[in-house]
VMD Tcl script that draws the C-alpha trace (Angstrom):
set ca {
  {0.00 0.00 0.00}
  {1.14 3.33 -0.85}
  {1.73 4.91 2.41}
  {0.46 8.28 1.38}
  {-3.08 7.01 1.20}
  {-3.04 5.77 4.50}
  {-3.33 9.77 5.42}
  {-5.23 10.22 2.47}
  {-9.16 10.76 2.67}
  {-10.72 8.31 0.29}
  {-13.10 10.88 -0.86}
  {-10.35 13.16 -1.81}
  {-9.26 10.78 -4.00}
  {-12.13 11.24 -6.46}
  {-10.94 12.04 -9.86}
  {-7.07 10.90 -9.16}
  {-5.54 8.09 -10.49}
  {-4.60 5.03 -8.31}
  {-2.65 1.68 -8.94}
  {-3.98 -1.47 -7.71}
  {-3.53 -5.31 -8.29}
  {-6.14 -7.64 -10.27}
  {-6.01 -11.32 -10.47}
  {-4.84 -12.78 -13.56}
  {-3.34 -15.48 -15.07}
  {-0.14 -15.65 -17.45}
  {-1.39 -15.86 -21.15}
  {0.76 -18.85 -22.12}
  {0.98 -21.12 -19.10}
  {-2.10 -20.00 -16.51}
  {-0.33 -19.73 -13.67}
  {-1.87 -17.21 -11.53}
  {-0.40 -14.06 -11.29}
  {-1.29 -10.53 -10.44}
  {-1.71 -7.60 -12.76}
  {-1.04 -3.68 -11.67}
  {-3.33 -1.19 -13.64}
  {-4.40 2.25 -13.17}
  {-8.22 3.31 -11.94}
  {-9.52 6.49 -12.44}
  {-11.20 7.31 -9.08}
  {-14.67 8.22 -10.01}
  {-16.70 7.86 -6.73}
  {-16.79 6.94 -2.45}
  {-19.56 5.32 -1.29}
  {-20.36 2.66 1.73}
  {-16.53 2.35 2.49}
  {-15.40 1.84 -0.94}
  {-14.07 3.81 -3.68}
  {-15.76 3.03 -7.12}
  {-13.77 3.88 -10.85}
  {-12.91 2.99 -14.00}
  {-9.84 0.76 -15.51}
  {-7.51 3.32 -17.06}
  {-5.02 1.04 -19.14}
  {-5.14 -2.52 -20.92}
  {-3.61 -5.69 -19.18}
  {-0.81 -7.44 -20.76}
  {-2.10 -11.02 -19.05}
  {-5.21 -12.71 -18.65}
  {-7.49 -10.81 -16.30}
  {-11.32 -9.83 -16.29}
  {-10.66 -6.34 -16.90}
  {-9.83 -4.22 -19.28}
  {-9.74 -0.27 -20.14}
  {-12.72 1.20 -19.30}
  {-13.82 -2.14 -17.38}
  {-15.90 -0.41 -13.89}
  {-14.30 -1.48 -10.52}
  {-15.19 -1.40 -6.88}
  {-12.00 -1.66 -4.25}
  {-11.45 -0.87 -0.47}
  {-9.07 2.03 -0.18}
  {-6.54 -0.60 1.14}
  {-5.92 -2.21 -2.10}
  {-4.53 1.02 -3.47}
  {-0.57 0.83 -4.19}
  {0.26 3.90 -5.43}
  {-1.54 7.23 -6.15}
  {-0.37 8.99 -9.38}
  {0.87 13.07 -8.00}
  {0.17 14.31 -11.36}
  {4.04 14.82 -12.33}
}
mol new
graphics top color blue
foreach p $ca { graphics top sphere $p radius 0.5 }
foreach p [lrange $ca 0 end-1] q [lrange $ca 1 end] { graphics top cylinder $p $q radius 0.2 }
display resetview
């Protein structure tokens, strides 16, 4: 986990990007792995932060760009600072 969004509000985090892992599996042998893909925060409700897949994955994985997501703000790894 990033530690920055430990002492970030999740609602402030509402139209940032975030990193976060998604299960997946390795396109040529299906061994589970874990891909890391950007989500464009796009709402906070009930305890969890709700957005939108920002990039494609390069293994196997349910999601894709644009895919919608739902994630506990402890799943984030890394929150893009806009540099």
């Amino acid at each position: 986990m990033d530690p920055k969004a430990k002492e970030v509000p999740p609602r402030s985090l509402i139209g940032k990007y975030i990193k976060r892992a998604f299960p997946a599996k390795h396109p040529l042998t299906g061994k589970d792995m874990v891909e890391h893909m950007w989500v464009l925060v796009t709402a906070y409700k009930g305890g969890r932060l709700h957005g939108t897949v920002n990039n494609d994955p390069i293994l196997l994985c349910d999601w894709q760009d644009g895919s919608p997501v739902e994630f506990d703000p402890s799943s984030i790894e890394l929150i893009y600072g806009g540099e």
